[in-house]
C-alpha positions as CSV (number, residue, x, y, z in Angstrom):
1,X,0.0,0.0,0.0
2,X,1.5,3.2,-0.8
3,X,1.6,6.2,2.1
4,X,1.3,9.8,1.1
5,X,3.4,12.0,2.5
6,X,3.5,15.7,2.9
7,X,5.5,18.5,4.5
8,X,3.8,21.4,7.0
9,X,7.1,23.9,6.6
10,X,6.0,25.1,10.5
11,X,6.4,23.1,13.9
12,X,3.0,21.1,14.6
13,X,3.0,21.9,18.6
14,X,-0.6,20.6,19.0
15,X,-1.0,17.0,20.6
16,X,-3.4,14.9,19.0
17,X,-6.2,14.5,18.1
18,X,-7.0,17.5,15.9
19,X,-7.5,19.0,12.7
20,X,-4.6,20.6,10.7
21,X,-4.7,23.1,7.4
22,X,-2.7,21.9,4.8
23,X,-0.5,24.0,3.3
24,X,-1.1,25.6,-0.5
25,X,1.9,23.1,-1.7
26,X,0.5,20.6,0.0
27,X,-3.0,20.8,-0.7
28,X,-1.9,21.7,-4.5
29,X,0.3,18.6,-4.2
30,X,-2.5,15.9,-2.7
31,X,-5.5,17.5,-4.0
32,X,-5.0,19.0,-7.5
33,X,-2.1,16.5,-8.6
34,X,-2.9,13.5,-6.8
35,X,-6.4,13.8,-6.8
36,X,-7.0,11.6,-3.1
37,X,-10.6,11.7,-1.8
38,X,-11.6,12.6,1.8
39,X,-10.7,9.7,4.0
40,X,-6.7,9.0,2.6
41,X,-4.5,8.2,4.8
42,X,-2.0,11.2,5.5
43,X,1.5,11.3,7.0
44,X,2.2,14.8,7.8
45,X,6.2,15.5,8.2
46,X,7.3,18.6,10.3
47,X,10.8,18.2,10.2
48,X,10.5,17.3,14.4
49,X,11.8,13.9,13.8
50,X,8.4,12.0,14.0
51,X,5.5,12.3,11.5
52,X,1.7,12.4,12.2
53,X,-1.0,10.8,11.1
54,X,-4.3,11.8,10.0
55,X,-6.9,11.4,7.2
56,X,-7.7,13.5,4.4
57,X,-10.8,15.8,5.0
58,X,-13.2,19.1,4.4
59,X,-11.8,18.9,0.7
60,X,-12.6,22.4,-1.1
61,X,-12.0,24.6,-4.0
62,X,-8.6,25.7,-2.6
63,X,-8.1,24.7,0.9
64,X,-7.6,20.7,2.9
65,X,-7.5,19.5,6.1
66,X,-6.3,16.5,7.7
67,X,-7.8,14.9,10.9
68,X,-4.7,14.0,13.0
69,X,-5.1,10.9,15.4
70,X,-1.5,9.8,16.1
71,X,2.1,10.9,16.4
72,X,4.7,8.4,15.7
73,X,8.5,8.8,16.5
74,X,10.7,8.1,13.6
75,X,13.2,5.1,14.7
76,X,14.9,5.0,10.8
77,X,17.5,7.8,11.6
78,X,21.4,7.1,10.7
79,X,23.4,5.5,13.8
80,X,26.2,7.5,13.0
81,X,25.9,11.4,12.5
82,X,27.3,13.0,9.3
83,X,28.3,16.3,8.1
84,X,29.0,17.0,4.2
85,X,31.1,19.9,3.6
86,X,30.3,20.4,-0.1
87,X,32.0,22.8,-2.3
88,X,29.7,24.7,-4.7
89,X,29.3,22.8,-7.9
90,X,27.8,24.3,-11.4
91,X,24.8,23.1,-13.1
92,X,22.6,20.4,-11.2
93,X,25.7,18.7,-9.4
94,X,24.8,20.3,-6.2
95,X,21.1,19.5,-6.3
96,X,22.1,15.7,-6.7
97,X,24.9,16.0,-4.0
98,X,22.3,17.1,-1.7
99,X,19.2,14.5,-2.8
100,X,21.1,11.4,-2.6
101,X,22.8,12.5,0.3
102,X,19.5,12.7,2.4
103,X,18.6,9.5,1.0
104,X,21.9,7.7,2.0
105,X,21.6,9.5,6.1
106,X,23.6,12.7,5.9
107,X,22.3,14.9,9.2
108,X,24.2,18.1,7.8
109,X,25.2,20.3,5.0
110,X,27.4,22.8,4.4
111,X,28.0,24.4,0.8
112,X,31.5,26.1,0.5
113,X,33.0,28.3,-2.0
114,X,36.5,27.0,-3.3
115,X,39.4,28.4,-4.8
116,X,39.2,26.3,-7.6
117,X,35.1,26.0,-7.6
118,X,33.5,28.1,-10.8
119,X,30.5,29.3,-9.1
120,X,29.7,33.0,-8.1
121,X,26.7,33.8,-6.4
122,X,25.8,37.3,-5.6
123,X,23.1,37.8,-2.2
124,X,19.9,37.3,-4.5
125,X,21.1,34.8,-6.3
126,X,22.4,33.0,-3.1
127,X,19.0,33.2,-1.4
128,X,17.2,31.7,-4.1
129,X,19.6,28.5,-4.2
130,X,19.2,28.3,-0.5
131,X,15.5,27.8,-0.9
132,X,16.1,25.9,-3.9
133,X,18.4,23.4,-2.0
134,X,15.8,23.2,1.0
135,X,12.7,21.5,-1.2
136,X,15.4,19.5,-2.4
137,X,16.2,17.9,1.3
138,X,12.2,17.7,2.2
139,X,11.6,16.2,-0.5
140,X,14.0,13.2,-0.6
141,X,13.3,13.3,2.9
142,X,9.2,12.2,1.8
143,X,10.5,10.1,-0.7
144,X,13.0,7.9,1.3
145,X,10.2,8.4,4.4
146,X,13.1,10.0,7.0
147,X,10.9,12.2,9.4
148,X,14.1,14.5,10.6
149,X,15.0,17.1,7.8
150,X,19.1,17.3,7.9
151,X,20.6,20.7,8.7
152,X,21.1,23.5,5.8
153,X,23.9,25.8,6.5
154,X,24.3,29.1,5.1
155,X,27.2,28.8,2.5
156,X,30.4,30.0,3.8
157,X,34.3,30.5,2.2
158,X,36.0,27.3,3.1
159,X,38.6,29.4,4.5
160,X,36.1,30.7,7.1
161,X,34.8,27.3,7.1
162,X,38.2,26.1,8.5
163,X,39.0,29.0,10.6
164,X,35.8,27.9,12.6
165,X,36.8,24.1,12.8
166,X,40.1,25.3,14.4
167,X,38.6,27.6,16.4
168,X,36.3,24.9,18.2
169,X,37.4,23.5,21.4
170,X,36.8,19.9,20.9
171,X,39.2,19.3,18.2
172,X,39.2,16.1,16.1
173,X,41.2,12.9,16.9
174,X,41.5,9.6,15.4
175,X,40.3,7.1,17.6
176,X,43.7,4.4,18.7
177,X,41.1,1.5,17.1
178,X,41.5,3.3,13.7
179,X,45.2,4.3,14.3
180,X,45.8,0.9,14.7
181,X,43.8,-0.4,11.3
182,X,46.2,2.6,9.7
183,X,50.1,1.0,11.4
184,X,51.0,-0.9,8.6
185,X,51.0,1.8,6.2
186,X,54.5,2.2,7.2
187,X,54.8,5.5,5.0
188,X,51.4,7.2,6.2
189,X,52.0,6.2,9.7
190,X,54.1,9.5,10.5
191,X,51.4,11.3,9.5
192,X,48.4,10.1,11.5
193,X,47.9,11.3,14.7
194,X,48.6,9.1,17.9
195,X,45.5,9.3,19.7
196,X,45.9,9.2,23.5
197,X,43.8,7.7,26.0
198,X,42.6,11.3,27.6
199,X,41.0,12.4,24.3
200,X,37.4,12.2,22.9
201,X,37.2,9.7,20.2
202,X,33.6,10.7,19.1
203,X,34.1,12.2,15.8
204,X,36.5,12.4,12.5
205,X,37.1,14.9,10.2
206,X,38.5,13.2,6.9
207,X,39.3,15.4,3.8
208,X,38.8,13.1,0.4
209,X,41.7,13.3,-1.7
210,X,42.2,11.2,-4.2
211,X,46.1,11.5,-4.0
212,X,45.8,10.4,-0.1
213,X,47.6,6.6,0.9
214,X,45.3,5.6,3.3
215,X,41.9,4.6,2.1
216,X,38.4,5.5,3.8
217,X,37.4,2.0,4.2
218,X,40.0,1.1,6.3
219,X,38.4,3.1,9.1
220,X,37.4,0.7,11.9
221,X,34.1,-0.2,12.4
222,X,31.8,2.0,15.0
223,X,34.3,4.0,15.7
224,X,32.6,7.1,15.7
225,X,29.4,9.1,16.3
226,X,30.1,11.8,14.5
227,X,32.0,12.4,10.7
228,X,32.7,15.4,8.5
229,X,33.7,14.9,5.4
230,X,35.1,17.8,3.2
231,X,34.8,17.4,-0.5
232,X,36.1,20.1,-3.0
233,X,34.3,21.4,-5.7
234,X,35.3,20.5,-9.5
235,X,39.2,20.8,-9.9
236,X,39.3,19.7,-6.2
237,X,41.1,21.5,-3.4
238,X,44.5,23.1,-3.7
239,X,47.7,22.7,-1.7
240,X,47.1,25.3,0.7
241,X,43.6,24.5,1.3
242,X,44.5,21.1,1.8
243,X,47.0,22.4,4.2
244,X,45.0,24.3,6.0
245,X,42.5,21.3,6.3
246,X,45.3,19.7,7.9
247,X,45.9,22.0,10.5
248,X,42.0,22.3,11.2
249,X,43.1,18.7,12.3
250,X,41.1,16.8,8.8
251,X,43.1,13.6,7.9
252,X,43.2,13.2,3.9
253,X,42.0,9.4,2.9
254,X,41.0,8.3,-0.9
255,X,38.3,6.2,-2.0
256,X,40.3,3.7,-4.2
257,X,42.5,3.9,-7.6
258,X,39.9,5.9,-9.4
259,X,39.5,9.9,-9.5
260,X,35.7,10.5,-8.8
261,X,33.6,13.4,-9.7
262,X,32.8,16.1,-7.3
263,X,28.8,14.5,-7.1
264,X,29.9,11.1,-6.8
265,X,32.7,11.5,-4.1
266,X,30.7,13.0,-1.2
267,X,28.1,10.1,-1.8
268,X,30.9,7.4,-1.9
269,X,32.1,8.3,1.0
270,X,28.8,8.6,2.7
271,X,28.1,4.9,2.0
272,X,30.9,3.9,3.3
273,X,30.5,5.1,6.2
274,X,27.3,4.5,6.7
275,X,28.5,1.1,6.0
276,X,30.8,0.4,8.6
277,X,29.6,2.8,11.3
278,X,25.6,3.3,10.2
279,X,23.1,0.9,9.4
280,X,23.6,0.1,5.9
């Protein structure tokens, strides 16, 4: 049986049962395009990390309601929280980045601008791919039936980006499991941290680049809580970007013999990790 699904773009913070307006997009959406009758089942997403549940009702020339009986907690969210630091890409690259990576679990997004990246966006501009990107995370959200709607950050330099990562208190450390996986890459070894036994092993920063020795998948399984992953824009990152990464505390790490595309690395990645610290 299939379940229809729509977004209310406010907090519901009414307890049920009652009766809720559907929104013009929505009502447009299930009424006009869709054509249900009174008496559908609805599942009605807010973004609070549950969805309600309610039948379609008091159908009318332009306006919908929705009888709301239940709330039900989602229990489908990712294991392992993830943060994609995307740089800008032209044409519909970014619009995929961002749909398939709230399919695969990603809780975060950050666009950055690039040295290398070819997109310029002045403040109008800007604000219209902010909302653009936005419907884009809701609605893979409904379509792969994930109740919580990952964060959008505003877009940012990645040299501000970094400054802020530095900045932070609880730096990022590579937990001894994962050090350990890493020891018999005799020539990387120098350059991965030690990790001690006083620091918090919660999260990972990890820069993809494809020149890197040590490969993502060698990351020891649950491991971590919490992974950023920092993928360039077309033409990658440069050598002083990448630097700086480094001193933000990122660790570089490749995803196998092959150079991927700017769309297809932040996804690869994201399954991976999903893989052997999520619940794929």
């Amino acid at each position: 049986m299939r379940l229809f699904r729509t977004y209310h773009p406010e907090l519901i913070k009414q307890q049920p049962p009652f009766v809720l307006d559907l929104s013009e997009e929505s009502y447009h959406h299930l009424c006009r395009v869709l054509r249900l009758p009174e008496g559908e089942e609805i599942h009605v997403v807010d973004g609070s990390g549950g969805h309600y549940v309610g039948k379609l009702t008091n159908i009318k020339k332009k306006s919908a309601q929705v009888a709301i009986s239940d709330y039900v907690q989602a229990t489908n969210e990712p294991l392992v929280q993830i943060h994609l630091v995307q740089g800008i890409s032209k044409g519909d690259r970014m619009e995929l980045t961002i749909q398939k990576a709230v399919e695969l679990g990603v809780n975060e997004i950050t666009p950055v601008f690039t040295k290398r990246g070819e997109v310029r966006l002045n403040e109008e501009r800007l604000e219209k791919k902010m909302r653009q990107w936005h419907a884009i995370m809701v609605n893979a959200c409904l379509q792969c039936y994930r109740d919580t709607i990952p964060t959008l950050n505003p877009p940012v330099s990645l040299e501000n980006y970094l400054k802020q990562v530095a900045a932070n208190q609880d730096r990022p450390v590579l937990h001894a499991r994962a050090y350990q996986a890493w020891q018999s890459y005799d020539q990387q070894a120098a350059q991965i941290p030690n990790p001690e036994d006083n620091v918090n092993y919660q999260q990972l920063y990890i820069n993809l680049n494809p020149f890197a020795g040590v490969r993502l998948k060698q990351i020891a399984p649950q491991t971590y809580q919490r992974v950023t992953i920092l993928v360039g824009s077309e033409g990658g990152l440069d050598d002083e970007e990448i630097s700086k990464a480094q001193e933000a505390g990122f660790t570089d790490f490749n995803l196998g013999p092959r150079v991927l595309r700017t769309e297809t690395t932040g996804l690869a990645a994201i399954a991976i990790l999903q893989s052997h610290l999520g619940d794929l």
